[in-house]
N, C-alpha and C positions, 0 to 999 in steps of 0.2 A: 625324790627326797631321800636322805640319807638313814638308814635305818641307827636311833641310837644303840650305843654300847658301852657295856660297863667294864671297866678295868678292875678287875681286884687284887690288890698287891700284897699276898702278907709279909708279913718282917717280922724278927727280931732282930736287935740291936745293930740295925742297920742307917743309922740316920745318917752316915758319908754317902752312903749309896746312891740313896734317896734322889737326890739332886738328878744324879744322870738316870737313872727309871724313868720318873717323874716326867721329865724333865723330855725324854723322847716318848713319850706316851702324851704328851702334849703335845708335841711337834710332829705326828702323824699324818699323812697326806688326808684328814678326816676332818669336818666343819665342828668347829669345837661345839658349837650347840646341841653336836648332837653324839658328845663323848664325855665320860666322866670315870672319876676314881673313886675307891673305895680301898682306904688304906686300913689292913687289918690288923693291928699290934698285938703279936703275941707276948704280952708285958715283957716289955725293953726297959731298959733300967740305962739308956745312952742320950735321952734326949730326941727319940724316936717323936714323939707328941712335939716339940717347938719346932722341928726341923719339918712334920708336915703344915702348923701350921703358918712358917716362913712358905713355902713354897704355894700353898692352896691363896696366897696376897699376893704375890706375881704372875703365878701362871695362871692360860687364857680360857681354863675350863675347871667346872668345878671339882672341888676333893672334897672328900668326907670321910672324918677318921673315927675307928672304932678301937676298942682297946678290948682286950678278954685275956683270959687264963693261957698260958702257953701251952696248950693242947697241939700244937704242929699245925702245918699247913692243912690239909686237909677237913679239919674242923673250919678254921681259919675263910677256906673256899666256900663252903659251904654256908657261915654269913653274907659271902658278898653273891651267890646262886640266890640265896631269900630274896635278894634287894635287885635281882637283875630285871631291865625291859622286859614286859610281855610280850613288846612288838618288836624288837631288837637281839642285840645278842649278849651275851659274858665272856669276858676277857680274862683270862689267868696268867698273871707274870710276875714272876720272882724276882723279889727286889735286890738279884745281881745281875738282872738281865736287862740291856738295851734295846729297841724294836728300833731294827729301822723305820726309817721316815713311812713305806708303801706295806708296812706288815699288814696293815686292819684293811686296807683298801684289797691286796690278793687274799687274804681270807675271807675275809667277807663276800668277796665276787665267787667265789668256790662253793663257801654255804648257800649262796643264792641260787646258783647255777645246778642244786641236787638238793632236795628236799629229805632225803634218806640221811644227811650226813648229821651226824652231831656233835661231832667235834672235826676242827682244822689246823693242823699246826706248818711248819715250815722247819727251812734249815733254822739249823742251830749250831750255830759258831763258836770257836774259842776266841774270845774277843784279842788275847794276846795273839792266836796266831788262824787269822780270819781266812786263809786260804784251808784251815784244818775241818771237819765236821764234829764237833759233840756229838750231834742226832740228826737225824732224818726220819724222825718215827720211830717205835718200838717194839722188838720182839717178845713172843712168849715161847717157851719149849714146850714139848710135850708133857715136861714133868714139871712145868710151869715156873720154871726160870722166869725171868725178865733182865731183858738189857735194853742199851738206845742203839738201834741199828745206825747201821756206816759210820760208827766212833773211832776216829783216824784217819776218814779216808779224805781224799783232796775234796774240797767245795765244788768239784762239776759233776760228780758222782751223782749228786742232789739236781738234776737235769728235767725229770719230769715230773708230773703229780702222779702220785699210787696211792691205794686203799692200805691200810696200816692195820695190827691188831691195836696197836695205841701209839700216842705220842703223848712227850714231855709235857705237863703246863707246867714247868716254865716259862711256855711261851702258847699259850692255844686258847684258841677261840671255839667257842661251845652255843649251840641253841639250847636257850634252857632248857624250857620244859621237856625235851627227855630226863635230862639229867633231873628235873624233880620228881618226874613219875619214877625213877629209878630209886630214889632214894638220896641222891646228891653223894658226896666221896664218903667214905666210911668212916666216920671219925673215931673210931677204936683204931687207925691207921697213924699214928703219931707221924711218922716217916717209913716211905716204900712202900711199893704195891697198890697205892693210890690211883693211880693211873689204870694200869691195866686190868684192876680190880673193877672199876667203876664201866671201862671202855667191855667189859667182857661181860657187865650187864645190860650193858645198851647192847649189844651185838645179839644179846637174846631178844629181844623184842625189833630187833632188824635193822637197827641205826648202824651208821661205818663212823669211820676215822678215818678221814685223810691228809697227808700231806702235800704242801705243795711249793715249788721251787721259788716264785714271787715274793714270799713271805721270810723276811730273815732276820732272826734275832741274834743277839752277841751274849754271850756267856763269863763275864766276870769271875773266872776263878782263879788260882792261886797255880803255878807254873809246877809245882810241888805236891806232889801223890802221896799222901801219909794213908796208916792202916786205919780202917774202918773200926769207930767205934762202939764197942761193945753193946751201947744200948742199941744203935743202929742195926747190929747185928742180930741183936733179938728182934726187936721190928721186924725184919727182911723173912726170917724164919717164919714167924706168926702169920705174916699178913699173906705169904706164899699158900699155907698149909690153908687158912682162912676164906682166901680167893679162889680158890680150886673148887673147897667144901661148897660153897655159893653158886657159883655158876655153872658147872658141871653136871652135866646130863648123870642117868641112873647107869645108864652103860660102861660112862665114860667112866664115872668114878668109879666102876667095879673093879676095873684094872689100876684107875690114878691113884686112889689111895694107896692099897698096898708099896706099890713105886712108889711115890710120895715119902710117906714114914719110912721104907727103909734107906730112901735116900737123905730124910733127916737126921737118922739114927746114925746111920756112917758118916755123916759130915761131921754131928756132934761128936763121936767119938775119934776122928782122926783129924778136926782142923779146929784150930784157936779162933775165937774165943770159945773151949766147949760149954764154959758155965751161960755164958750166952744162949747157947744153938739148943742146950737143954732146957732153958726156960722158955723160948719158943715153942717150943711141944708141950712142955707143961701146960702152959696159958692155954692152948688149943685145948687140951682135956678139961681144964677147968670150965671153957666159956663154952662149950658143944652144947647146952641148949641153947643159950644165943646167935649162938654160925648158926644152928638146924631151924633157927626161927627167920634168920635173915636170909636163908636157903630158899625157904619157902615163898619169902616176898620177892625176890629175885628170879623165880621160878616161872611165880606168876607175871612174868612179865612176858615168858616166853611165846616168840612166834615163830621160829624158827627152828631146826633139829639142830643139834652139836655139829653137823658133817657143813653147815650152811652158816651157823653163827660164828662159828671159826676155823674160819677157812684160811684166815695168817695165820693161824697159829704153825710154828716152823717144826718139821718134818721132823729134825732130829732133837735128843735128850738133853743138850746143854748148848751154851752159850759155845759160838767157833773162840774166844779169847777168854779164857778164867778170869774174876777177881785176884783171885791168890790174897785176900784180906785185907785186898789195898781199897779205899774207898773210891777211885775212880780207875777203869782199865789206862794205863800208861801209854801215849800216845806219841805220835813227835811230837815236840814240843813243851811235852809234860818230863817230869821228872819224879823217880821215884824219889822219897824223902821222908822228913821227918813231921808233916805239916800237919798240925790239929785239924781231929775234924770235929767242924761247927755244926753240926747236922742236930746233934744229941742236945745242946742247950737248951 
């Protein structure tokens, strides 16, 4: 018997999208009886509510729409984690991303096959140019960067399954109940750091993250690399300095902190946006009893020493290709340019 599983989609003002999500989220090599959606609207002002429920009247498995406050995905996520199987799993996918047809089936067979894992994700393609990689998984630096590893490299690179520090959901499959003993994603995470944030509390109490080749989704975005914006940038800053304070042993952060701030401090002082990258720190000062409370509950989750919980975490202090302020690394295929980023709406 097929174990069920929940999709959770959230959106803003995406109801063109919709159709082809939807639409191959339906069409999964998976008994529709034993799949369903959970469409999250982070209030869309496009028609987002008629366009799911045109599609939940044709298509052969059920939808169910929720509508909230545009708080970002990760709030977003964490309605559709409430609402997941007890006996099944939760599905996370972004409504600009396609699953192929055999996504839920190699994921699923993976989480089966290892009871330690609690999240699964696969390639992740640039739907425009499907021989390219987005991600294969996700790193973290030392000084706790975050990127999507093998972004640019050719689609065979992505060859076998490996343990991961995180991957994209975008596109991943998760067993719940760690992610609720954890706490579910952070939702003071608007945008960024969601992921590894979350995956580096599960990694303390012993759960992985893996990828794996079988599983592949397509990435719908814009051919066009414009500069990351501002509020995005403050995000990135906060939820970094944020994610570290949480999960990080007493050892570790004897040394990460200092590194840490003074690596915020020279960012905000030598790269644009600085009004941004100093509000990021700001925010950090402000909410330090709340990080030191969420420190605690995250702590206690611990079974494992820092040298064992993250063991992906990568060797060296940054990422091998900079942003440089553009909001996605420039790839073949990609083009630097002048293109809005929809991230911050």
């Amino acid at each position: 018997m097929s174990a069920p599983v929940l999709f959770v989609v959230p959106a803003f003002n995406r109801a063109a999208d919709l159709p082809r999500t939807l639409g191959a989220i339906a069409a999964q090599d998976w008994p529709a009886g034993a799949a369903s959606i959970l469409l999250v609207d982070n209030g869309s002002t496009d028609g987002t509510r008629d366009a799911v429920a045109s599609l939940a009247a044709r298509l052969p498995l059920r939808i169910a729409y929720r509508r909230k406050a545009p708080e970002g995905p990760a709030a977003a996520r964490n309605l559709g984690l409430a609402a997941a199987p007890t006996d099944g799993f939760v599905a996370f996918v972004d409504s600009d991303v396609e699953l192929d047809r055999g996504w839920t089936r190699a994921t699923v067979a993976a989480m089966q096959a290892d009871p330690l894992l609690a999240m699964v994700g696969g390639r992740v393609l640039f739907a425009h140019r499907p021989d390219v990689l987005n991600a294969y998984g996700g790193a973290i630096s030392r000084l706790g960067l975050a990127w999507d590893l093998e972004e640019g490299a050719p689609v065979a690179t992505a060859e076998a399954p490996r343990d991961v520090a995180w991957a994209n959901a975008s596109a991943l499959l998760c067993r719940p109940w760690p992610l609720v003993e954890a706490g579910g994603f952070d939702a003071d995470f608007f945008y960024a750091y969601e992921e590894p944030d979350l995956a580096l509390r599960l990694a303390l109490a012993g759960h992985r993250c893996r990828v794996v080749p079988d599983a592949t989704a397509f990435h719908h975005v814009g051919a066009a690399v414009g500069p990351s914006h501002p509020d995005i940038v403050f995000h990135a800053v906060k939820n970094r300095l944020r994610m570290g304070l949480k999960a990080f042993g007493a050892r570790r952060l004897a040394w990460w902190v200092p590194a840490a701030i003074l690596h915020a401090l020279a960012d905000a002082s030598l790269h644009a946006p600085r009004g941004a990258r100093w509000r990021g720190l700001a925010w950090n000062l402000r909410h330090l009893p709340k990080t030191l409370d969420a420190r605690r509950k995250a702590q206690a989750l611990r079974r494992l020493p820092d040298e064992e919980a993250f063991r992906h975490v990568a060797p060296g202090w940054f990422p091998p290709t900079r942003l440089a302020g553009l909001r996605r690394r420039p790839v073949e295929g990609l083009a630097r340019g002048a293109a809005a980023d929809d991230r911050a709406a």
